[in-house]
Each structure stands twice: as structure tokens, then as C-alpha cells.
PDB file of N, CA, C and O in Angstrom:
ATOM      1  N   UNK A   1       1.508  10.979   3.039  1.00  0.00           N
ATOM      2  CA  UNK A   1       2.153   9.760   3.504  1.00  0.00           C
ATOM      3  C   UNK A   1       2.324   9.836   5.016  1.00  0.00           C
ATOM      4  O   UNK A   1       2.677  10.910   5.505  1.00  0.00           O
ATOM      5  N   UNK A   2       2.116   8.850   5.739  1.00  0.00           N
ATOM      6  CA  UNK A   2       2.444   8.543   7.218  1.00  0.00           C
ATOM      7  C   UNK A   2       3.447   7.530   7.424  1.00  0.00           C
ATOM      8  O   UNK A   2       3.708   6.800   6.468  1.00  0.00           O
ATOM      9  N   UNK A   3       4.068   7.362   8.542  1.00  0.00           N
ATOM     10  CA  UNK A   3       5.202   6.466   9.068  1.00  0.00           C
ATOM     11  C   UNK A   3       4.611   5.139   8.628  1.00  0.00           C
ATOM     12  O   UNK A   3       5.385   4.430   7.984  1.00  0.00           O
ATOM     13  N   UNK A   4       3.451   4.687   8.838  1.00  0.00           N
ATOM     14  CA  UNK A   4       2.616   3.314   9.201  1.00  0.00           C
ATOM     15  C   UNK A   4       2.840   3.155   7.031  1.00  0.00           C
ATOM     16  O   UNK A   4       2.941   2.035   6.531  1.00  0.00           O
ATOM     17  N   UNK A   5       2.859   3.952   6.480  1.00  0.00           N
ATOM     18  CA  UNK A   5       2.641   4.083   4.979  1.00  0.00           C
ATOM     19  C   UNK A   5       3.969   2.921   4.616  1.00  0.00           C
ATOM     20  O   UNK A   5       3.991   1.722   4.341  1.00  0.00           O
ATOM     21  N   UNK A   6       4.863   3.838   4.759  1.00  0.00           N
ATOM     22  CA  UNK A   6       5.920   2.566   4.726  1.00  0.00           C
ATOM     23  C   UNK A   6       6.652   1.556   4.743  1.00  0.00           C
ATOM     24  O   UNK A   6       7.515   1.028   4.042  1.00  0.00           O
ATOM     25  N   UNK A   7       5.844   1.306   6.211  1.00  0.00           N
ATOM     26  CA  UNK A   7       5.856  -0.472   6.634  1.00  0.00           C
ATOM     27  C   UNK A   7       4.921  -0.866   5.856  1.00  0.00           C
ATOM     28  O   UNK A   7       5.337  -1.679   5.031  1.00  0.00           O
ATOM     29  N   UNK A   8       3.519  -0.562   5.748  1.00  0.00           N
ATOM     30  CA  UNK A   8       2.749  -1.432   4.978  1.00  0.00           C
ATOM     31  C   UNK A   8       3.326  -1.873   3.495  1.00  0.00           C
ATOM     32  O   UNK A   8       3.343  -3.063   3.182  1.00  0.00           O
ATOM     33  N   UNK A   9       3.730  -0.993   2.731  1.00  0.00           N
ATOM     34  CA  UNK A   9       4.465  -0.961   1.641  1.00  0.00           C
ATOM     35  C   UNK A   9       5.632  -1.682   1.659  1.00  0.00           C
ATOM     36  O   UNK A   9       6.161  -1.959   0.582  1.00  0.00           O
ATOM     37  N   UNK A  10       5.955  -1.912   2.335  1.00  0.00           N
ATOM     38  CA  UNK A  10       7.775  -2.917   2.351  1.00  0.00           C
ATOM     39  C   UNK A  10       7.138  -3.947   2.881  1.00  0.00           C
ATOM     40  O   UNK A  10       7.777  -4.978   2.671  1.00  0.00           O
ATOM     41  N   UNK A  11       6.265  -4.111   3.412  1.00  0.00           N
ATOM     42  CA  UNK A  11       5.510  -5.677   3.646  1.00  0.00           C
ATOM     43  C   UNK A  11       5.281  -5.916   2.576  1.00  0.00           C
ATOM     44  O   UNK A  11       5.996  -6.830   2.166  1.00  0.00           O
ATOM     45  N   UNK A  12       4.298  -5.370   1.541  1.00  0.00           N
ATOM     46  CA  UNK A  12       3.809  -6.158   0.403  1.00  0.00           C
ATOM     47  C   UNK A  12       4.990  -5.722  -0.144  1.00  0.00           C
ATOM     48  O   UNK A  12       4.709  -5.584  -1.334  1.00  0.00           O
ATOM     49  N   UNK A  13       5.898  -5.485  -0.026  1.00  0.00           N
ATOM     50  CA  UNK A  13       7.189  -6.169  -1.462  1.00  0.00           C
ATOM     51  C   UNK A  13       7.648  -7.226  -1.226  1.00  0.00           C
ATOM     52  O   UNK A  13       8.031  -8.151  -1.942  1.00  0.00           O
ATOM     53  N   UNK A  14       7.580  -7.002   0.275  1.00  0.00           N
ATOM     54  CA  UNK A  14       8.320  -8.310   0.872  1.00  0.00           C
ATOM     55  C   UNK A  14       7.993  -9.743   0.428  1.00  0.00           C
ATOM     56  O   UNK A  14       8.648 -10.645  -0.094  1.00  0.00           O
ATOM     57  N   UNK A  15       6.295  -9.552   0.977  1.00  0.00           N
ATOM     58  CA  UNK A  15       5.447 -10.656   1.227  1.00  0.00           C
ATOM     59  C   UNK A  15       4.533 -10.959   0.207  1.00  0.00           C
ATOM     60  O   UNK A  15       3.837 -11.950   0.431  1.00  0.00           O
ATOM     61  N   UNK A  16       4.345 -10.368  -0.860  1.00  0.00           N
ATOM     62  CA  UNK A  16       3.441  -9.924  -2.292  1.00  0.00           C
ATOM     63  C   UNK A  16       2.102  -9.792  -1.441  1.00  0.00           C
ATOM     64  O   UNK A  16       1.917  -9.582  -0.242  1.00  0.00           O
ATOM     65  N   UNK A  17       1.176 -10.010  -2.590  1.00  0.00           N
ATOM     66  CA  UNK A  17      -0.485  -9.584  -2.379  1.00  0.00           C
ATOM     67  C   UNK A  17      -0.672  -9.463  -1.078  1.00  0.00           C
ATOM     68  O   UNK A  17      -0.162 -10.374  -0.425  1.00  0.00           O
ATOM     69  N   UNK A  18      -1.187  -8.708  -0.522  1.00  0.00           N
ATOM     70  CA  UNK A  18      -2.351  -8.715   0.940  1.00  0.00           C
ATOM     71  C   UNK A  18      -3.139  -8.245   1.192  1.00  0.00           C
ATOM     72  O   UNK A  18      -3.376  -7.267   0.483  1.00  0.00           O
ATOM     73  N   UNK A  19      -3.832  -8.444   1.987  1.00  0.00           N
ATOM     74  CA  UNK A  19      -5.462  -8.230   2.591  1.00  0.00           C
ATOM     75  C   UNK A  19      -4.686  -7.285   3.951  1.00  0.00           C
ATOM     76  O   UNK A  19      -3.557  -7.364   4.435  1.00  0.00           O
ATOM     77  N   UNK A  20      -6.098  -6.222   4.334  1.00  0.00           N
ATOM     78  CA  UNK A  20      -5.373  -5.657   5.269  1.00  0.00           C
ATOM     79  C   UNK A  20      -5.441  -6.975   6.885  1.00  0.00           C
ATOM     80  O   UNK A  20      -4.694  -7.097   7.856  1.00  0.00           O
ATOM     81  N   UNK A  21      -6.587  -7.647   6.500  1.00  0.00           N
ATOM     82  CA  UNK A  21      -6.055  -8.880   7.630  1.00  0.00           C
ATOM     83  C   UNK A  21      -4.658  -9.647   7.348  1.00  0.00           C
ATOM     84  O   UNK A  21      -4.012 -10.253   8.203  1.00  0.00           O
ATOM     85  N   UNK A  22      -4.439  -9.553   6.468  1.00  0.00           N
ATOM     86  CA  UNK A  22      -2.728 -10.435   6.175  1.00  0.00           C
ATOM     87  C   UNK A  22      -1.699  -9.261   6.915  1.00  0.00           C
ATOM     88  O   UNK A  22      -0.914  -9.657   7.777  1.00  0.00           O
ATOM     89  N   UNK A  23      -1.738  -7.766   6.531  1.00  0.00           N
ATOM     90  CA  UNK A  23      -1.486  -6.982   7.023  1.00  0.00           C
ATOM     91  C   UNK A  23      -1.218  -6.578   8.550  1.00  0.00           C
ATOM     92  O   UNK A  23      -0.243  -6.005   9.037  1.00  0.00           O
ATOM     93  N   UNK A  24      -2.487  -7.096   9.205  1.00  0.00           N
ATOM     94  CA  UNK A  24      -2.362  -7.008  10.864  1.00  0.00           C
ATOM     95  C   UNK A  24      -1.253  -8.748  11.527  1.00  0.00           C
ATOM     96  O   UNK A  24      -0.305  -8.832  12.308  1.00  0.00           O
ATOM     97  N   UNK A  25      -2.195 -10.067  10.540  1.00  0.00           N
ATOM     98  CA  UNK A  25      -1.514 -10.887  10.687  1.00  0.00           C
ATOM     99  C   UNK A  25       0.281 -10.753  10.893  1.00  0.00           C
ATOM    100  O   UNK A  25       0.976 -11.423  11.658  1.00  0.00           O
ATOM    101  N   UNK A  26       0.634  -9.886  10.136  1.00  0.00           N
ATOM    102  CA  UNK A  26       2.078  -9.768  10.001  1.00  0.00           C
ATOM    103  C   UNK A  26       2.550  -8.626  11.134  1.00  0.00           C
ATOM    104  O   UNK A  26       3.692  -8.169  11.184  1.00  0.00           O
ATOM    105  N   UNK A  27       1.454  -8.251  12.036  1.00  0.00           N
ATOM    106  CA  UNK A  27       2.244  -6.995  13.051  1.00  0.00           C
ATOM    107  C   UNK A  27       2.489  -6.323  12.537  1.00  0.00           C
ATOM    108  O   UNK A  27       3.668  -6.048  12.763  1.00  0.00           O
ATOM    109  N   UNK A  28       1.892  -5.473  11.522  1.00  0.00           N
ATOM    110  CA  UNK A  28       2.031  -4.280  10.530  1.00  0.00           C
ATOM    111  C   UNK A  28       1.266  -3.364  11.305  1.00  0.00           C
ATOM    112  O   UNK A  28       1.862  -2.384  11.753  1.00  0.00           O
ATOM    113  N   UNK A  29       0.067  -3.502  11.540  1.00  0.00           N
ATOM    114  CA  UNK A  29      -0.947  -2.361  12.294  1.00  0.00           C
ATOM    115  C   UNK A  29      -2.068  -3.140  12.500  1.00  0.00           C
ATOM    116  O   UNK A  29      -1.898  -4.313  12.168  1.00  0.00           O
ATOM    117  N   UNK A  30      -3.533  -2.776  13.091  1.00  0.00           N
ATOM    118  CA  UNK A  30      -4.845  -3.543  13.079  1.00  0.00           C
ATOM    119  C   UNK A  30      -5.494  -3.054  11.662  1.00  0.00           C
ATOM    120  O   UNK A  30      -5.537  -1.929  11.165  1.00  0.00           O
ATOM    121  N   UNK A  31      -6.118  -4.653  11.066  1.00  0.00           N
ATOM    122  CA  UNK A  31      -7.136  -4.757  10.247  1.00  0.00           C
ATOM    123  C   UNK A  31      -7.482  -3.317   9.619  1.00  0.00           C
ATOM    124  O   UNK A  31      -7.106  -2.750   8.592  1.00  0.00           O
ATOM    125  N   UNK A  32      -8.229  -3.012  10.512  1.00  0.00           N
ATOM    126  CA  UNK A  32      -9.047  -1.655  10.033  1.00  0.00           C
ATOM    127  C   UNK A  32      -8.087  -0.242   9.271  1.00  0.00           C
ATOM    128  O   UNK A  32      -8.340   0.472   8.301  1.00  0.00           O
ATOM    129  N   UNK A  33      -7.070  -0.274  10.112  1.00  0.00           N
ATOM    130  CA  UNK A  33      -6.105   0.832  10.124  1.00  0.00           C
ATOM    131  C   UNK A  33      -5.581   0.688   8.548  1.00  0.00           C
ATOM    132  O   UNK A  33      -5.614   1.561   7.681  1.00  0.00           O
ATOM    133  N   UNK A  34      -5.052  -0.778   8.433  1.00  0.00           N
ATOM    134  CA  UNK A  34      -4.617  -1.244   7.095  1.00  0.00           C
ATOM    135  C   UNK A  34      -5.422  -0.436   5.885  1.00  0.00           C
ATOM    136  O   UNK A  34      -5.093   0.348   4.995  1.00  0.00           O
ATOM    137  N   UNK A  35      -6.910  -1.182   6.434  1.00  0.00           N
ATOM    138  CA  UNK A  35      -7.434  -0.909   5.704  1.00  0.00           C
ATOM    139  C   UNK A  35      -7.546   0.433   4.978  1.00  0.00           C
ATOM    140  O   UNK A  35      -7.411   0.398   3.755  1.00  0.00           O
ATOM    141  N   UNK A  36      -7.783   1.653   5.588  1.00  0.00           N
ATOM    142  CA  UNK A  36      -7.891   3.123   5.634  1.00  0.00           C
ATOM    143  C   UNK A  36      -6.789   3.260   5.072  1.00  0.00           C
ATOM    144  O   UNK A  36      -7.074   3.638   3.936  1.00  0.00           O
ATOM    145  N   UNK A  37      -5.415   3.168   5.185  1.00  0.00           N
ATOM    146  CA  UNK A  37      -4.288   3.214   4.324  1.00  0.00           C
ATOM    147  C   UNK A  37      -4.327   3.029   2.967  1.00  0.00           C
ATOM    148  O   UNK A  37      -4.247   3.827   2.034  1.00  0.00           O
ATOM    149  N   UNK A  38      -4.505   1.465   3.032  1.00  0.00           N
ATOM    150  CA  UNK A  38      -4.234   0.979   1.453  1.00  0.00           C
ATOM    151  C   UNK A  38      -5.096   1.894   0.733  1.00  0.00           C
ATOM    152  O   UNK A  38      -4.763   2.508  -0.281  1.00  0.00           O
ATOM    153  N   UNK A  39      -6.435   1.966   1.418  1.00  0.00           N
ATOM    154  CA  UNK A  39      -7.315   2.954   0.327  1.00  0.00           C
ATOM    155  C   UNK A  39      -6.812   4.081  -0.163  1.00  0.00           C
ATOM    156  O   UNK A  39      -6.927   4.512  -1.311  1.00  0.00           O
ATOM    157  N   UNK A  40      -6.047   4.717   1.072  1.00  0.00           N
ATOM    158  CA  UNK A  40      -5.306   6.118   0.616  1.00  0.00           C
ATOM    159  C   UNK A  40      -3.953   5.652  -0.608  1.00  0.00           C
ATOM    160  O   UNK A  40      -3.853   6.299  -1.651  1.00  0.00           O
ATOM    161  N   UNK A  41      -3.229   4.767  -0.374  1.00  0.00           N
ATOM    162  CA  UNK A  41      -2.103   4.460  -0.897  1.00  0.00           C
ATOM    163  C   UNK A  41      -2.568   4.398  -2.583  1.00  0.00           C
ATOM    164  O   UNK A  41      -2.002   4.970  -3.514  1.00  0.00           O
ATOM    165  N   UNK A  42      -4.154   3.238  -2.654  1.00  0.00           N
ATOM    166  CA  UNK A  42      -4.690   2.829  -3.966  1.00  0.00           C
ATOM    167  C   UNK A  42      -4.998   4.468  -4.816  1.00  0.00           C
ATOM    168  O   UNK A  42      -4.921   4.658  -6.030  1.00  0.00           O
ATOM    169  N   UNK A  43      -5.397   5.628  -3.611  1.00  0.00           N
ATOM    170  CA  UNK A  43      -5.878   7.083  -4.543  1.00  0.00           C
ATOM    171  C   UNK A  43      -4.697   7.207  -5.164  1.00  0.00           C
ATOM    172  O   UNK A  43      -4.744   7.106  -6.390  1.00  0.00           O
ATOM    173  N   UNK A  44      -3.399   7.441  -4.554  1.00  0.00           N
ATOM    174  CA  UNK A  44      -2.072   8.254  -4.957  1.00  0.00           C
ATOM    175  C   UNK A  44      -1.165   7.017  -5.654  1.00  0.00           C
ATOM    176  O   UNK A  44       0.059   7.146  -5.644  1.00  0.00           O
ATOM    177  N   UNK A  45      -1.853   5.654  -6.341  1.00  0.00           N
ATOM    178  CA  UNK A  45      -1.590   4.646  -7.148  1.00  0.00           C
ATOM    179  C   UNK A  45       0.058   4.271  -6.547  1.00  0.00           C
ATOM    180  O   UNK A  45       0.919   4.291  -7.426  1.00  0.00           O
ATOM    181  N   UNK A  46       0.312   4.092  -5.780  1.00  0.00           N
ATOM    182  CA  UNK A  46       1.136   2.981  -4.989  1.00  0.00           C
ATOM    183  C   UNK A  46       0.717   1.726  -4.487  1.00  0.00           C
ATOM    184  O   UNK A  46       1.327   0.921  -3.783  1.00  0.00           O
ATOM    185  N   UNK A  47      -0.348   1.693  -4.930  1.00  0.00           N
ATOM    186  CA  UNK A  47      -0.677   0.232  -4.537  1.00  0.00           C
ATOM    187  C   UNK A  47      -2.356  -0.024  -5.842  1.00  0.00           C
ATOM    188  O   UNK A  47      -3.022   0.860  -6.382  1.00  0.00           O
ATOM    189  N   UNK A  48      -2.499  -1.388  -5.923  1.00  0.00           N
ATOM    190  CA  UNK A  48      -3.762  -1.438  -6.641  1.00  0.00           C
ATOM    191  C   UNK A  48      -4.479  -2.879  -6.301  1.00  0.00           C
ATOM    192  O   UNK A  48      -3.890  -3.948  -6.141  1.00  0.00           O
ATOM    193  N   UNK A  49      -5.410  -2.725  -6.255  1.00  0.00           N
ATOM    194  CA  UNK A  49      -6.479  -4.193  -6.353  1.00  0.00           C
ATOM    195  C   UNK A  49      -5.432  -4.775  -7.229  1.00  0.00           C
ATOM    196  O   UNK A  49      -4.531  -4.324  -7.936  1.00  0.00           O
ATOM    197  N   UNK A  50      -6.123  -6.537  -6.756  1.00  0.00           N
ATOM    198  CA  UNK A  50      -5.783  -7.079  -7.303  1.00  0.00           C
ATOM    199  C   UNK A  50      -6.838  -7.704  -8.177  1.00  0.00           C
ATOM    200  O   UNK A  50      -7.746  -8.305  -7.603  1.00  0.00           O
ATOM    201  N   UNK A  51      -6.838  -7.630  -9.710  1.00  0.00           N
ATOM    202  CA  UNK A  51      -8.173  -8.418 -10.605  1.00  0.00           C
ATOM    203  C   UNK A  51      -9.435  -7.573  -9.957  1.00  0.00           C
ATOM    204  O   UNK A  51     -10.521  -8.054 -10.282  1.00  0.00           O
ATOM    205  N   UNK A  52      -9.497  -6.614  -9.256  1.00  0.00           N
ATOM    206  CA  UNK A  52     -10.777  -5.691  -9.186  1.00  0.00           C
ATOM    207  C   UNK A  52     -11.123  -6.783  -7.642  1.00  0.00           C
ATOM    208  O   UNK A  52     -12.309  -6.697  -7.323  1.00  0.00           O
ATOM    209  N   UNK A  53     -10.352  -7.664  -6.780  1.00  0.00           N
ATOM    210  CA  UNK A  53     -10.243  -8.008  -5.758  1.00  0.00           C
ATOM    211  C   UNK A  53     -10.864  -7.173  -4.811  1.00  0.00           C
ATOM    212  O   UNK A  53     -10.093  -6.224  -4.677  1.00  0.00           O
ATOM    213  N   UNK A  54     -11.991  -6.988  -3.971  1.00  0.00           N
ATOM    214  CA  UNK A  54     -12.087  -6.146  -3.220  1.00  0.00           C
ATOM    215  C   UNK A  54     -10.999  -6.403  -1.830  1.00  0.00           C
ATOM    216  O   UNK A  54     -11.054  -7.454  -1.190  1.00  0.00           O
ATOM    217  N   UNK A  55     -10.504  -5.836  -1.653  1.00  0.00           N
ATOM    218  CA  UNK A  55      -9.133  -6.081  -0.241  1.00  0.00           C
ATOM    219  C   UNK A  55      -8.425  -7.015  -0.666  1.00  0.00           C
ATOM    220  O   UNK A  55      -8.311  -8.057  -0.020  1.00  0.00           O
ATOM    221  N   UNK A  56      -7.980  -6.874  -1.518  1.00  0.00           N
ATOM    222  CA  UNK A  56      -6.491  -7.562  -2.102  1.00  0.00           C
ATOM    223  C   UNK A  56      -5.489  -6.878  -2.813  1.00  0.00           C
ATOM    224  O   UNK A  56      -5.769  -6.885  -4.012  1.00  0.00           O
ATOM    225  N   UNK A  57      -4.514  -6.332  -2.588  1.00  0.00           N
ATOM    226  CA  UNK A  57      -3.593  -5.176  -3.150  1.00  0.00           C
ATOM    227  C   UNK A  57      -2.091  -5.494  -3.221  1.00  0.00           C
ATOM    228  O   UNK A  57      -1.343  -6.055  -2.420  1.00  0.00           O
ATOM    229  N   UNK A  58      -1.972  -5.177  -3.940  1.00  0.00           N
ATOM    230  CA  UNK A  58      -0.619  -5.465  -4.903  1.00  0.00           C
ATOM    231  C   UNK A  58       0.080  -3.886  -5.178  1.00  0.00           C
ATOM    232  O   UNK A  58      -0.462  -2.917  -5.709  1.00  0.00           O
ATOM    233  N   UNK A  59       1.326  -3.989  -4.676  1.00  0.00           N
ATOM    234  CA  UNK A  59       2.033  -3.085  -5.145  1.00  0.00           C
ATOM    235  C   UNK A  59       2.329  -2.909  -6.704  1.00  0.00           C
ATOM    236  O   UNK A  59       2.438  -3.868  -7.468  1.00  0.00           O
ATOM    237  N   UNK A  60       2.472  -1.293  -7.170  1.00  0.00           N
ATOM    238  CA  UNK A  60       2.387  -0.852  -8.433  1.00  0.00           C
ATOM    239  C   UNK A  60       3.837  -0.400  -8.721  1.00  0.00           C
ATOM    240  O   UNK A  60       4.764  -0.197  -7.936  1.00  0.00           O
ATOM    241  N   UNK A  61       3.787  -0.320  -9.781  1.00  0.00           N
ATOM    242  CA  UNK A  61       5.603   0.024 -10.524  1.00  0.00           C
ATOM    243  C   UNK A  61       5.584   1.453  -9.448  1.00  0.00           C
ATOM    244  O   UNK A  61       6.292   1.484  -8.442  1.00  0.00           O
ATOM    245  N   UNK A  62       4.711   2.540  -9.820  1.00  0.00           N
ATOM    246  CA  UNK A  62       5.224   3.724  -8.574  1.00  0.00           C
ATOM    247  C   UNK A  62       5.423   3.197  -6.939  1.00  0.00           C
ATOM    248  O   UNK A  62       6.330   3.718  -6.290  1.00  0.00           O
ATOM    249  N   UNK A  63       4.556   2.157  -6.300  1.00  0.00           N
ATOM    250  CA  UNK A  63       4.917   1.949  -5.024  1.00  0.00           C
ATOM    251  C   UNK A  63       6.555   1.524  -5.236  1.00  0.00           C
ATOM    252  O   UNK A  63       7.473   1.834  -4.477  1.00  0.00           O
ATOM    253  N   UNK A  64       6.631   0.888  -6.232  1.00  0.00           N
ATOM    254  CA  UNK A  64       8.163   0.527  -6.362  1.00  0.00           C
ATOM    255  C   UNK A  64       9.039   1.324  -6.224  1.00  0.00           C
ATOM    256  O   UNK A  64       9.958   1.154  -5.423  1.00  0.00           O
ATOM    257  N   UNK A  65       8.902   2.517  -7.107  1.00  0.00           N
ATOM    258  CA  UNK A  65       9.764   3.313  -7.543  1.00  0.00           C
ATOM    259  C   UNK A  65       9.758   4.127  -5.947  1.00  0.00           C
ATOM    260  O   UNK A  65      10.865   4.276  -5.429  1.00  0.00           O
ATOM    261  N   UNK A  66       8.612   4.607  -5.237  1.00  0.00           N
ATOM    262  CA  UNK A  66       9.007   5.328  -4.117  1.00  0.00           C
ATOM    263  C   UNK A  66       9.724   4.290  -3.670  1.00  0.00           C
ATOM    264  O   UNK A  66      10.900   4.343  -4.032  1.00  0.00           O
ATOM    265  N   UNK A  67       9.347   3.069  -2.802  1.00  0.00           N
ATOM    266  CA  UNK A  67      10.275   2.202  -2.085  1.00  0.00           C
ATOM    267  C   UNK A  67      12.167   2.360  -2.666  1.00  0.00           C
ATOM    268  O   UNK A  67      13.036   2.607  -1.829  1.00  0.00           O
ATOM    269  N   UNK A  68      12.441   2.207  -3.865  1.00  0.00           N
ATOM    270  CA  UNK A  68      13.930   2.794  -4.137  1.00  0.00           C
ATOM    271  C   UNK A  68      14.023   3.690  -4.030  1.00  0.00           C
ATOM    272  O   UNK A  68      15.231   3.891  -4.159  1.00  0.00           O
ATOM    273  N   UNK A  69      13.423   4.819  -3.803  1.00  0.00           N
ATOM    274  CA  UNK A  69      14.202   6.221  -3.365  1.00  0.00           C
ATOM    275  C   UNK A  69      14.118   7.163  -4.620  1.00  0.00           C
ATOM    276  O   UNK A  69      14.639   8.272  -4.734  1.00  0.00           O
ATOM    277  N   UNK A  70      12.888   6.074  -6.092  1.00  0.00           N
ATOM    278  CA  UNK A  70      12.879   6.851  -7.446  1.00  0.00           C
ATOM    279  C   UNK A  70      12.035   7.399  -7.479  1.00  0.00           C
ATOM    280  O   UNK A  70      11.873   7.781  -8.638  1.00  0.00           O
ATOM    281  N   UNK A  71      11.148   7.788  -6.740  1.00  0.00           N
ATOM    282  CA  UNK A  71       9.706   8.836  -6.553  1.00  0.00           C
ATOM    283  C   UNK A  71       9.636   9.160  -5.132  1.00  0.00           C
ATOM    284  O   UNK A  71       9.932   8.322  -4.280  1.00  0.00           O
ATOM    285  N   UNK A  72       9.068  10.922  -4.702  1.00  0.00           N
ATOM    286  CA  UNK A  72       8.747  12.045  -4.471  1.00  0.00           C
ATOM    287  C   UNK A  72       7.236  11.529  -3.880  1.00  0.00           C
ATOM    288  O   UNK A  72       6.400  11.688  -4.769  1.00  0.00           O
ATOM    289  N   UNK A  73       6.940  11.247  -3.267  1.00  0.00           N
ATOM    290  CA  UNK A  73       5.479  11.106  -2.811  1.00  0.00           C
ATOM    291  C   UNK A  73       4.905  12.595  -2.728  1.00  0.00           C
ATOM    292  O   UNK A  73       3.707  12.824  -2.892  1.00  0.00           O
ATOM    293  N   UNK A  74       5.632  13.364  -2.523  1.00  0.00           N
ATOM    294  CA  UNK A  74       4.755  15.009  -2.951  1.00  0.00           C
ATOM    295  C   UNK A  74       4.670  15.193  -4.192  1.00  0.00           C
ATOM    296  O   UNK A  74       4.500  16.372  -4.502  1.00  0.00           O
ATOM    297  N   UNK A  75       4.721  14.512  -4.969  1.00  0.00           N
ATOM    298  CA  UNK A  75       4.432  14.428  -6.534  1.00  0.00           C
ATOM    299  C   UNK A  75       3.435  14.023  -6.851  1.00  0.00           C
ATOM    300  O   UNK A  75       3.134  14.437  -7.970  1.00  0.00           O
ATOM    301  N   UNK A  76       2.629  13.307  -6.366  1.00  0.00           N
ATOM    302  CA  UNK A  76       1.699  12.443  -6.319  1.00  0.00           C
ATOM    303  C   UNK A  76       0.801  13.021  -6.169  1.00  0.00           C
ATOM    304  O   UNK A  76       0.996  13.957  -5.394  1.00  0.00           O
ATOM    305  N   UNK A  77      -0.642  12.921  -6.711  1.00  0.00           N
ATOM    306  CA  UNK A  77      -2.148  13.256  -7.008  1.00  0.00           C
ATOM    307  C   UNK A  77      -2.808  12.248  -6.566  1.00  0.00           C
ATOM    308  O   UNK A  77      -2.278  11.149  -6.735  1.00  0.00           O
ATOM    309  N   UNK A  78      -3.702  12.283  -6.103  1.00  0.00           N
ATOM    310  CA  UNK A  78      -4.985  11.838  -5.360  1.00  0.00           C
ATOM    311  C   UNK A  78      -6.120  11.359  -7.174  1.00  0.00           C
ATOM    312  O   UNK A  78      -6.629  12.297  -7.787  1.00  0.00           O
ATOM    313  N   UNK A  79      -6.238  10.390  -7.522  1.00  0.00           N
ATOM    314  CA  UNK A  79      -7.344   9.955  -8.298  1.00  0.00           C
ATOM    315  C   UNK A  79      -8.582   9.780  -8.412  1.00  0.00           C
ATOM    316  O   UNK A  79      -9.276   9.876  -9.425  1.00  0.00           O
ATOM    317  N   UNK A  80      -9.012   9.393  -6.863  1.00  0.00           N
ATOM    318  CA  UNK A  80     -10.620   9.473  -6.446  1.00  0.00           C
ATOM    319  C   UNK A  80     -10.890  10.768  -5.710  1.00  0.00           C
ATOM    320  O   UNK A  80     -12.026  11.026  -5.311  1.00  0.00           O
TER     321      UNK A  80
END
């Protein structure tokens, strides 16, 4: 996890679904950067496509649960 991990993540609770361009749109970070994140965020399932959406991501019950303070991000496994 990185600092930038967190804002992106409390944006989409905030703001639901986004693209990492919705992402920069909102002064979160640039496009690209987003991008490289969410991918990491989608391995360790805090975040997921949306409908198999390519760049559309939706927070997951675990992004949730870290955002309350109910999951350990060093707990977390890498899937791809």
C-alpha cells in the first residue's frame, strides 16, 4: 500500500465507480498513475472491475473493510 492508495480508495467510496480519468478529474493523481494503482489495488481485491469493464472499478466489501479500520492490508495476497 502507498499514501496515493488511500485517497484513491476514499474517492471511490465517496464518489462510486471510476475510471482512472475520473480519478485524475477529481485531483486524486494523473490518469496513468491511477491507473498502475487500481491494478495493484484489483491484485490484493480492494477494488474490482466493474461487469469485466476494462477501467471501471468499484470498490469491494475488503476495500471497505480496510477503509473502517476492519482489515490489515499486510494480510492481503496478491492474486495475479
Amino acid at each position: 500500500m502507498r499514501p496515493i492508495d488511500d485517497e484513491i480508495l476514499e474517492t471511490i467510496y465517496d464518489e462510486g465507480n471510476l475510471t482512472p480519468q475520473a480519478v485524475e478529474n477529481l485531483g486524486v493523481c494523473s490518469r496513468s498513475h491511477a491507473s498502475v494503482r487500481l491494478s495493484q489495488l484489483r491484485k490484493y481485491g480492494l477494488v474490482a472491475r466493474v461487469a469485466d469493464t476494462e477501467g471501471l472499478y468499484r470498490l469491494t466489501d475488503e476495500g471497505r473493510a480496510f477503509l473502517n479500520g476492519e482489515l490489515d492490508a499486510s494480510t492481503l495476497n496478491a492474486t495475479e
